[in-house]
MARVODO-92501 format. One record per residue (C-alpha): x negated, y negated, z; chain; residue in one letter. Coordinates in steps of 0.5 Angstrom, whole numbers, padded with zeros to 4 digits. Each point is the difference from the previous one (the first is absolute). Layout:
N
<<X Y Z> A a>,
...
This chain:
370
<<0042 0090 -0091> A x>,
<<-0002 0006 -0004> A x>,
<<0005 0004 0002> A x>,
<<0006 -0007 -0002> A x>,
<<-0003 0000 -0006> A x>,
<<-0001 0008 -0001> A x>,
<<0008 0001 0001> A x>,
<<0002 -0007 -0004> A x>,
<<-0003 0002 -0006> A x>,
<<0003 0006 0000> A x>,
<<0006 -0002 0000> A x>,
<<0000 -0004 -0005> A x>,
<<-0003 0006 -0005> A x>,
<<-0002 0006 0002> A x>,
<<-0007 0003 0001> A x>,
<<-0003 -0008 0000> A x>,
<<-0002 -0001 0008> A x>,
<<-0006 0005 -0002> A x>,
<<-0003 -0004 -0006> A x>,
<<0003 -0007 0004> A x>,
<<-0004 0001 0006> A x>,
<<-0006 0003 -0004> A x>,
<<0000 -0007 -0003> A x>,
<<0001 -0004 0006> A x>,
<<-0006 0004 0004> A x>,
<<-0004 -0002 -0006> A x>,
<<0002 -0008 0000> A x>,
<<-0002 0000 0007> A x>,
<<-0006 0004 0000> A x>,
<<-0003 -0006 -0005> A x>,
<<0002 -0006 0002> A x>,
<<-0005 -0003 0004> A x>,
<<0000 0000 0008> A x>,
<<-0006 -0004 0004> A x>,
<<-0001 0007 0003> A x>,
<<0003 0007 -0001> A x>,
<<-0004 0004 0004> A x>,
<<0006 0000 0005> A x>,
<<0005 0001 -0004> A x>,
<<-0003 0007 -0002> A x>,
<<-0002 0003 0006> A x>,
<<0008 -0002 0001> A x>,
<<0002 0004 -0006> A x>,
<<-0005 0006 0001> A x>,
<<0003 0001 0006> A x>,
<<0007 -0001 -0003> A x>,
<<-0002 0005 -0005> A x>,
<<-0002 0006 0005> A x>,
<<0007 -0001 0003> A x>,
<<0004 0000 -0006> A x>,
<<-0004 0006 -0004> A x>,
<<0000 0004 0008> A x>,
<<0008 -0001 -0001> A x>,
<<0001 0002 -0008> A x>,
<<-0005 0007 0003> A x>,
<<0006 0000 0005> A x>,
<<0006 0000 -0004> A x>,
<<-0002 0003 -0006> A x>,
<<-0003 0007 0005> A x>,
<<0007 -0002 0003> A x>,
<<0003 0003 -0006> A x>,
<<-0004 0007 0000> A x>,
<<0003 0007 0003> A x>,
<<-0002 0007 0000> A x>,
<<0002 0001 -0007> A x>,
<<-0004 -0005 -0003> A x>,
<<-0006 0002 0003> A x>,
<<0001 0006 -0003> A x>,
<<0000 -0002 -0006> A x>,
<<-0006 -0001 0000> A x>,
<<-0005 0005 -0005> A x>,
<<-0006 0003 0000> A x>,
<<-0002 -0002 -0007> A x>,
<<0001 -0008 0003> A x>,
<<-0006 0001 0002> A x>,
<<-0003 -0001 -0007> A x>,
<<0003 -0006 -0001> A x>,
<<-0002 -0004 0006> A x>,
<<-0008 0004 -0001> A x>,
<<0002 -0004 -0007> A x>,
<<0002 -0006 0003> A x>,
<<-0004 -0001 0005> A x>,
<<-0007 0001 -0005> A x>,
<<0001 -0002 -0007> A x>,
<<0007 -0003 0000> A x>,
<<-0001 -0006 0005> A x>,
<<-0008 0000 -0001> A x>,
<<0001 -0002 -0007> A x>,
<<0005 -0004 0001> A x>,
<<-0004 -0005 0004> A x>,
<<-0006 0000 -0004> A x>,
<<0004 -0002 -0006> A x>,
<<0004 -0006 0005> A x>,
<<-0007 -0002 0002> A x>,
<<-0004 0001 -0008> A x>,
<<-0001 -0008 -0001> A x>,
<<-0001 -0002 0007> A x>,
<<-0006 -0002 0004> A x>,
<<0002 0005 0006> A x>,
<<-0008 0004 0001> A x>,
<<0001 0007 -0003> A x>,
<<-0001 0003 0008> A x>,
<<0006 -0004 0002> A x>,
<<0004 0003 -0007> A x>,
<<-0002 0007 0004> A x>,
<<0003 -0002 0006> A x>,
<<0006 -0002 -0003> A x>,
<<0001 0004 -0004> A x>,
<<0000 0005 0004> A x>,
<<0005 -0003 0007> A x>,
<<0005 -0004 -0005> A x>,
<<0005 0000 -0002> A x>,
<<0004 0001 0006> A x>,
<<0006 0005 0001> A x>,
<<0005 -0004 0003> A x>,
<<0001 -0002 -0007> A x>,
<<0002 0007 -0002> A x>,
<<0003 0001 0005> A x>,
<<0005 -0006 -0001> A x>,
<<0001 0001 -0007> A x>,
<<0000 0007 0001> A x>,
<<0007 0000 0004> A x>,
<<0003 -0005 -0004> A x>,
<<0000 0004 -0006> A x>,
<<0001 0006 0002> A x>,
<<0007 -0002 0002> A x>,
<<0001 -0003 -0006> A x>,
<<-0002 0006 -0004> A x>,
<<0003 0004 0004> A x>,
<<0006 -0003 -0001> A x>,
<<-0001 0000 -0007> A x>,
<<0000 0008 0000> A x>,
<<-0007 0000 -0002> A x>,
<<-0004 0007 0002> A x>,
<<-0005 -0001 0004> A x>,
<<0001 -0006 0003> A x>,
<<0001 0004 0007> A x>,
<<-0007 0000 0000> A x>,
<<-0003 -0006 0000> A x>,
<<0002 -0002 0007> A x>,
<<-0005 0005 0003> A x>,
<<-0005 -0002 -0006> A x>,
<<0001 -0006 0003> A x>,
<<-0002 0002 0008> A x>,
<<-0005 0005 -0003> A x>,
<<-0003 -0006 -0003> A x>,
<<-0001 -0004 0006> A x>,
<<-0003 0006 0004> A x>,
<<-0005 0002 -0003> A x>,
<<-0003 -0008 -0001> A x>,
<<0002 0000 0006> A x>,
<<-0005 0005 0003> A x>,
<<-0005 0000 -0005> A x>,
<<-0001 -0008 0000> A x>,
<<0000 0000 0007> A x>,
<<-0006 0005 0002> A x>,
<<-0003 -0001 -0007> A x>,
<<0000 -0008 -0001> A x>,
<<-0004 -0003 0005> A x>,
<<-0006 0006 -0002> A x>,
<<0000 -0002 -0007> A x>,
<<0000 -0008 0001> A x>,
<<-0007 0002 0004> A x>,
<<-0002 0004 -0005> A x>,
<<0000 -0005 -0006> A x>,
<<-0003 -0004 0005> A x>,
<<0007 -0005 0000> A x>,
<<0001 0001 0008> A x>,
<<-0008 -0002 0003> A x>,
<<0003 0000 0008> A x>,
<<0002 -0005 0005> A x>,
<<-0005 -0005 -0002> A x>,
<<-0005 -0004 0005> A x>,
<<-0001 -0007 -0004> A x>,
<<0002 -0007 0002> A x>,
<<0004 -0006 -0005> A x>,
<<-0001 -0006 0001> A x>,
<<0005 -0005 -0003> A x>,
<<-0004 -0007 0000> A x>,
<<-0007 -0001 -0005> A x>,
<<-0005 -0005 0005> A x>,
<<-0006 0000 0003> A x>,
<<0001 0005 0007> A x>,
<<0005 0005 -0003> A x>,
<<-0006 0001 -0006> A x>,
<<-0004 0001 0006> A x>,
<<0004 0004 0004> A x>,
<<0001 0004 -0006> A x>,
<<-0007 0002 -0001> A x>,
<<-0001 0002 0008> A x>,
<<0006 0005 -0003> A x>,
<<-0003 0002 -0005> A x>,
<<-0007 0002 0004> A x>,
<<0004 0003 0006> A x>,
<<0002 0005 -0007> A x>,
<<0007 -0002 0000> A x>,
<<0004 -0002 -0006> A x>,
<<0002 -0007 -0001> A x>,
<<0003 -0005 -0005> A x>,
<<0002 -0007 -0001> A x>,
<<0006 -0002 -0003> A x>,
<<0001 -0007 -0002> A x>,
<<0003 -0004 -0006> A x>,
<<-0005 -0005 -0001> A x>,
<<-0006 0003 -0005> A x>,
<<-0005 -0005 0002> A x>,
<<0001 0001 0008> A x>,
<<-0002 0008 -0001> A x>,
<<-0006 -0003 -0004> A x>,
<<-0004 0001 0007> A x>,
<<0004 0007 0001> A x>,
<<-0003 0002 -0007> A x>,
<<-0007 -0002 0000> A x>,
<<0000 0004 0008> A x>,
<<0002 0007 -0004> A x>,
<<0008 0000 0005> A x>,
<<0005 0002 -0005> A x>,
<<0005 -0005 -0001> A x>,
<<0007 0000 -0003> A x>,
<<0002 -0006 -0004> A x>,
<<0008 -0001 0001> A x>,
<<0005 -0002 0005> A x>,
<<0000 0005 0005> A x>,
<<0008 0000 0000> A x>,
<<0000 0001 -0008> A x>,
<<0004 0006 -0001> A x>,
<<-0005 0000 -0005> A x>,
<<-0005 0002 0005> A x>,
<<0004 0006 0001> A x>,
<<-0004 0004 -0006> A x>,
<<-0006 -0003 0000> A x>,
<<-0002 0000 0008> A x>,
<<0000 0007 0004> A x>,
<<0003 -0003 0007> A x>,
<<-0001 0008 0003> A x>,
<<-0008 -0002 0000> A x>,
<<0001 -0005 0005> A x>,
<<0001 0002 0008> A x>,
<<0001 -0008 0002> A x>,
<<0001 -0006 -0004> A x>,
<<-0003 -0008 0003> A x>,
<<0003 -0005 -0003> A x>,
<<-0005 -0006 0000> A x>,
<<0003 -0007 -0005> A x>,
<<-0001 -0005 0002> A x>,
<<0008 -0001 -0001> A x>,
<<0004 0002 0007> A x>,
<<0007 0001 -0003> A x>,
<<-0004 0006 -0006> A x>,
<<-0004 0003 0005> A x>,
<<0007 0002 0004> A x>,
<<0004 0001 -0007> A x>,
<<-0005 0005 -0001> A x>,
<<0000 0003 0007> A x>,
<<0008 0000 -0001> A x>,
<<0000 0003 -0006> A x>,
<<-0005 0006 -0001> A x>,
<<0001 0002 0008> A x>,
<<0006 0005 -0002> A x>,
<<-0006 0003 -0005> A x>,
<<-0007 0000 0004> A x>,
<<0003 0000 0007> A x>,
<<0003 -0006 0005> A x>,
<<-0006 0002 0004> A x>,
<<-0006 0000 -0005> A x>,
<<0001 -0008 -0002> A x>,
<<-0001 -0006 0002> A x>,
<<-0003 -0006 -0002> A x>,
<<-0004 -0007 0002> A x>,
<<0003 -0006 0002> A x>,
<<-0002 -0005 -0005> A x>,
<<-0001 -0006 0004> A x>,
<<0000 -0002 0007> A x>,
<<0007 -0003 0001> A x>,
<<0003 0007 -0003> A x>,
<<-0001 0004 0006> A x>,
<<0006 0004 -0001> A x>,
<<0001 0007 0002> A x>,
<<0005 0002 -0004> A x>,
<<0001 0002 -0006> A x>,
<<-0006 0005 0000> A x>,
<<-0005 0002 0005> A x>,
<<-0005 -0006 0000> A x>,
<<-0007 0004 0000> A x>,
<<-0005 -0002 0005> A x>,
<<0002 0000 0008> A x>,
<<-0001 -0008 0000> A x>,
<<0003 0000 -0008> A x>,
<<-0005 -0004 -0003> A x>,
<<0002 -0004 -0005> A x>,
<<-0003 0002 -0007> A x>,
<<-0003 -0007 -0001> A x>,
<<-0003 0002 0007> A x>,
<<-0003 0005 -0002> A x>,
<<-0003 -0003 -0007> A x>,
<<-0004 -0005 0005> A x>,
<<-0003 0005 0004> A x>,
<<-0002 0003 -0006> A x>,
<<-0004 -0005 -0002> A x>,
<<-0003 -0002 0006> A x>,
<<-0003 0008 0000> A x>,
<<0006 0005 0004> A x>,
<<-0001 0006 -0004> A x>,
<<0004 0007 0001> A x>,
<<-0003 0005 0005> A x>,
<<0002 0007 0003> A x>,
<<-0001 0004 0006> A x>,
<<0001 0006 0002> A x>,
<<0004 0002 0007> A x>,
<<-0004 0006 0005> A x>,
<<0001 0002 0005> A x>,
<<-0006 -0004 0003> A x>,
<<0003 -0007 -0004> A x>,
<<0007 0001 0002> A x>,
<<0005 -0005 -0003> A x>,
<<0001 -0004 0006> A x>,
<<-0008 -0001 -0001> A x>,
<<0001 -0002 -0007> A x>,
<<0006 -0005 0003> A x>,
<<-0005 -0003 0004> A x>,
<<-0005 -0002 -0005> A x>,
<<0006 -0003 -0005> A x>,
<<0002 -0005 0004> A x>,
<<-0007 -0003 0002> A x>,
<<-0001 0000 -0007> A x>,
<<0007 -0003 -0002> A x>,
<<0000 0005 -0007> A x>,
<<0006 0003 -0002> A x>,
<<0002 0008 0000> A x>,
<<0002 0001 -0007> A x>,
<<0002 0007 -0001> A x>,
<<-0002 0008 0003> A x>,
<<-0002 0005 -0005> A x>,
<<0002 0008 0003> A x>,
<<-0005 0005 0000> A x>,
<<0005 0003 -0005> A x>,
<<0000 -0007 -0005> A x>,
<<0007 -0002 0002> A x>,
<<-0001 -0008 0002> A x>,
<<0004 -0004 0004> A x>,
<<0000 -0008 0001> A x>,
<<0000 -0004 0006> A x>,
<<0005 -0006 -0001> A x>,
<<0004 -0004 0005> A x>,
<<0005 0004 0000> A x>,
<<-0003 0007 0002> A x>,
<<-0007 0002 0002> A x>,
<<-0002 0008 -0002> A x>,
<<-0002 0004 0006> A x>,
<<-0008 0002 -0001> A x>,
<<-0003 0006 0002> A x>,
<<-0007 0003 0001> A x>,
<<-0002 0001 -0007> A x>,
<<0004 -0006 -0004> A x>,
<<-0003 -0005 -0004> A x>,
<<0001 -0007 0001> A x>,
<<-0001 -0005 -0005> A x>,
<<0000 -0007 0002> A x>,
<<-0002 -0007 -0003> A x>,
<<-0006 -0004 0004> A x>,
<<-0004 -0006 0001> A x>,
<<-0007 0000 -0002> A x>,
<<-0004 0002 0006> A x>,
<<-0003 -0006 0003> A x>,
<<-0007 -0002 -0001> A x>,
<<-0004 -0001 0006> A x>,
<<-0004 -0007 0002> A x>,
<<-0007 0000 -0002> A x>,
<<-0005 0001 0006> A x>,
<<-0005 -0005 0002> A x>,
């Protein structure tokens, strides 16, 4: 359609397809969609394999002579370009902007791209050349020189400098949990003494209330608001649960945020007994025990626990003593942090130093003697 509508417009005046399909991107990028997050991944991946193409294309049209043409004293200008020119015009585009000064640097220093001179580069230096302007001849190994040095000079620089402005922290080890109610605020807080990040995000500002008086950090929002996108660092989350009591949104949120977190690293409750569905997202839980389950338990004195697996406490041992007292097995926590869930669908191997969470009956009070 963009490439009809590209031609067809160029037809009916010359140089118009650019500014034509320009403005169709616009339209389309604003008018509303239930869910877009599809839809960009499909156009990231598109750009890569049209941006790869132009790089193709244009490095098809350079030889030995224009190569040669490449002088020394170009030098300068991509020291100039790379340190003052691009820098400061970043931080002009970003003056009145509410983007953090650490994230301005980081910009600043990896954008823009070089695709962009490249393309502009090869289009005008035909142009000019044609025109019998001095000089344009060089413009096309300006142009490739360009994108080589950003090339190697943000691919072994940019990950080092995102850590030491402190934006890029790591792979993280915390746990999102979509759903505000009893049992995820107190499965969050056994998180938060296990030393793991957690947060809970939900919409209703009177379901985090409980959240909030507990000290677990929550978010406020829809969870699949492109909104969330600016406010919400997913990389801090190595799993997400989601736990509301609605069967359909806790796997529109598996559906939707795996491609961002992992196809392995979400899952969600049922949230009722009649929904024991095992599609649409692994369901937590071996037995998955529906969220309203769960809530009952709670209140009749289940609490969250772990154990520790030795090599004298195997987990066949462990097994054994969960199914006698009928608790679930939640999740395993590595001796290196990395966290895997129990659910339906998959049980993680454990080996002798993991650590297993689980969700137990209160342990039974023994009769009174006499």
């Amino acid at each position: 359609t963009v490439i009809a509508v590209f031609v067809l417009s160029d037809l009916v005046m010359h140089e118009t397809g650019l500014i034509t399909v320009t403005v169709m991107g616009i339209v389309m990028a604003n008018r509303e969609t239930d869910s877009s997050r599809s839809l960009m991944r499909f156009k990231e991946d598109l750009t890569v394999v049209l941006v790869s193409g132009v790089f193709i294309i244009l490095s098809a049209t350079l030889n030995w002579d224009v190569v040669q043409n490449f002088r020394f004293r170009f030098l300068f200008f991509l020291l100039l370009l790379l340190f003052v020119v691009r820098p400061l015009t970043i931080m002009f585009a970003l003056l009145f902007t509410r983007v953090p000064f650490r994230e301005r640097l980081f910009i600043a220093w990896i954008a823009p791209r070089g695709i962009v001179a490249v393309a502009v580069t090869g289009l005008f230096a035909l142009r000019l050349a044609d025109y019998g302007v001095p000089g344009a001849e060089a413009l096309v190994p300006l142009g490739f020189g360009v994108v080589i040095a950003t090339i190697f000079a943000h691919g072994f620089t940019a990950a080092r400098f995102a850590r030491w402005l402190g934006l890029d922290r790591g792979k993280g080890n915390g746990v999102l949990l979509v759903g505000a109610n009893g049992w995820t605020v107190a499965f969050a807080q056994f998180i938060k003494q296990q030393g793991s990040d957690v947060l809970i995000a939900d919409e209703s500002k009177f379901a985090l209330r409980r959240a909030r008086r507990a000290g677990i950090p929550v978010y406020q929002g829809d969870i699949l608001d492109e909104a969330h996108d600016d406010n919400l660092d997913m990389g801090r989350y190595q799993q997400l649960i989601a736990a509301t009591d609605n069967d359909s949104y806790n796997a529109l949120v598996c559906s939707e945020l795996a491609p961002e977190i992992g196809h392995d690293r979400v899952s969600r409750m049922n949230a009722s007994a009649e929904h024991r569905s095992k599609r649409r997202g692994r369901v937590l839980t071996l037995g998955g025990t529906p969220i309203e389950e769960q809530l009952d338990r709670l209140q009749a004195g289940w609490s969250f626990g772990r154990t520790r697996i030795t090599e004298k406490f195997t987990y066949a041992d462990f097994t054994q003593r969960m199914k006698a007292s009928g608790g679930d097995t939640l999740a395993v926590q590595r001796a290196s942090g990395d966290l895997a869930v129990f659910s339906m669908q998959h049980r993680p191997p454990v080996e002798p130093g993991d650590t297993l969470w689980t969700f137990v009956p209160p342990d039974p009070v023994a009769p009174p003697r006499g």
